[in-house]
C-alpha positions as semicolon CSV with decimal commas, in nm:
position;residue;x (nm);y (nm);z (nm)
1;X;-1,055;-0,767;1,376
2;X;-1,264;-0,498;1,235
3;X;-1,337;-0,450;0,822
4;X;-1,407;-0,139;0,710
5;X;-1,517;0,010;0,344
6;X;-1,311;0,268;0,237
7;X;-1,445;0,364;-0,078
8;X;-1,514;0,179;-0,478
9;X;-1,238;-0,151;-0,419
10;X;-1,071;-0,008;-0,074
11;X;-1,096;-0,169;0,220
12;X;-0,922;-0,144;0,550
13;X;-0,836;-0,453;0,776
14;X;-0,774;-0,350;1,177
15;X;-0,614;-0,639;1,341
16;X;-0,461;-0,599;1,721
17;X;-0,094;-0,522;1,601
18;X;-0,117;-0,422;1,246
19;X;-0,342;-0,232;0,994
20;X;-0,393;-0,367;0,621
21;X;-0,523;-0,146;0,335
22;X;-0,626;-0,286;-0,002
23;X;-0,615;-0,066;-0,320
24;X;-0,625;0,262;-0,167
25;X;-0,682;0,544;-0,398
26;X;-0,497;0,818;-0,266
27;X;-0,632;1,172;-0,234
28;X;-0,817;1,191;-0,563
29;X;-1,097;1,010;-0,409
30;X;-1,328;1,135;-0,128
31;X;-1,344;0,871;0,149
32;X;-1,073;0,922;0,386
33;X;-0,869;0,657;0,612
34;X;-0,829;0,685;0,930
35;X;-0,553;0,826;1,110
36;X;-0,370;0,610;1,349
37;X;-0,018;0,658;1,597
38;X;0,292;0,697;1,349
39;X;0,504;0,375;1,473
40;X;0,133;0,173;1,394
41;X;0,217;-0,128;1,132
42;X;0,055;-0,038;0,828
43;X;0,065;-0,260;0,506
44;X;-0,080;-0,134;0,186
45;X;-0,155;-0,368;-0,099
46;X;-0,231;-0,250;-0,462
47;X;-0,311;-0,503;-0,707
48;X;-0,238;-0,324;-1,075
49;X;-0,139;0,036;-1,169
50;X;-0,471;0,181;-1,265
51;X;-0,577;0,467;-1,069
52;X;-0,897;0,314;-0,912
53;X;-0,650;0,061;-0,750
54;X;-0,381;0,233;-0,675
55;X;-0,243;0,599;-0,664
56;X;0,106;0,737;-0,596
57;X;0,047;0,994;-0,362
58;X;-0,034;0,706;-0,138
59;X;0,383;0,666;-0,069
60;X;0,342;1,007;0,090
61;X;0,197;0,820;0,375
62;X;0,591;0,688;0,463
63;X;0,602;1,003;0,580
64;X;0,380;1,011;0,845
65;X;0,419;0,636;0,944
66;X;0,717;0,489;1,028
67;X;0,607;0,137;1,005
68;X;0,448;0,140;0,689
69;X;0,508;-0,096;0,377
70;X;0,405;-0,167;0,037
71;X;0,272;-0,471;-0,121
72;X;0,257;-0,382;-0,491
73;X;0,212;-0,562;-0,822
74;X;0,518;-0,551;-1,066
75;X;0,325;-0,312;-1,327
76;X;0,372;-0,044;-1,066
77;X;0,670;0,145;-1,167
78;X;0,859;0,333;-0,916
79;X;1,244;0,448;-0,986
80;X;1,415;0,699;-0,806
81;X;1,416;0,949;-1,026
82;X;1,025;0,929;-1,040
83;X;0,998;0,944;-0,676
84;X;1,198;1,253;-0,679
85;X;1,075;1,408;-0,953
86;X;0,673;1,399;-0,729
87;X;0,843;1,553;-0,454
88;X;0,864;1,209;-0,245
89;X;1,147;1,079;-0,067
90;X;1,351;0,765;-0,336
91;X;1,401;0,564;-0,010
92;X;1,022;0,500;0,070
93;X;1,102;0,255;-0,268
94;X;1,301;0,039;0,026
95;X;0,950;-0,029;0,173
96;X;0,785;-0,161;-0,118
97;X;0,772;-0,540;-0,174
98;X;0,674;-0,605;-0,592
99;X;0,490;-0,890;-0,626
100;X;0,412;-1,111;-0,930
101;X;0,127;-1,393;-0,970
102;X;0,107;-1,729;-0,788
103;X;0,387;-1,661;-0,598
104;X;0,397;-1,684;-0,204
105;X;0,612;-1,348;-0,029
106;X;0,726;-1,357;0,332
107;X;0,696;-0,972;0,467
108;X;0,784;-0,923;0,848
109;X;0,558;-1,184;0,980
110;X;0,327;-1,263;0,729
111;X;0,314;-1,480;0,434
112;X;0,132;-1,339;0,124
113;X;0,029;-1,565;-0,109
114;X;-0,084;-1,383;-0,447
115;X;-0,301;-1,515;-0,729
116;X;-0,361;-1,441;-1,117
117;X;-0,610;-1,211;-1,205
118;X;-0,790;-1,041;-1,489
């Protein structure tokens, strides 16, 4: 396992068959991720909607990565016709999982347990 600092609350978990990224900012922020094979497991988490914690462009990445998917709070608001409307595909919304507080969420094989936060 390897932990790396992204940039201001981003950080990047390596493990041997998956890669976990918490509250990636997205382009408008200098520090970059690193790039790994397309079919590489890739889970991104954002806690809230504000743009320190989480940006849209980051669904671009579905793109790119084949394996990727979303761990989101439920104040993250993502229709189809938004999607669209930014020029990204409405079916990366089939790779996001919403999460709410104290709640425990099975995604492929991992259980995520979130907590309530200010």
């Amino acid at each position: 396992m390897q932990i790396i600092f992204i940039h201001h609350s981003c950080f990047l978990v390596e493990l041997d068959d998956k890669v976990l990224i918490y509250e990636e900012q997205g382009i408008h922020y200098t520090a970059k991720l690193p790039s790994y094979e397309p079919d590489t497991k890739i889970y991104i988490f954002a806690s809230h909607s504000h743009n320190d914690h989480y940006d849209m462009d980051i669904l671009r990445l579905a793109g790119k990565y084949s394996n990727i998917h979303y761990i989101f709070s439920k104040d993250i608001r993502i229709s189809p016709h938004f999607l669209s409307k930014h020029g990204i595909d409405p079916a990366v919304r089939d790779r996001v999982t919403f999460v709410s507080p104290d709640n425990t969420y099975h995604v492929d094989d991992m259980d995520i347990m979130t907590l309530r936060s200010t």
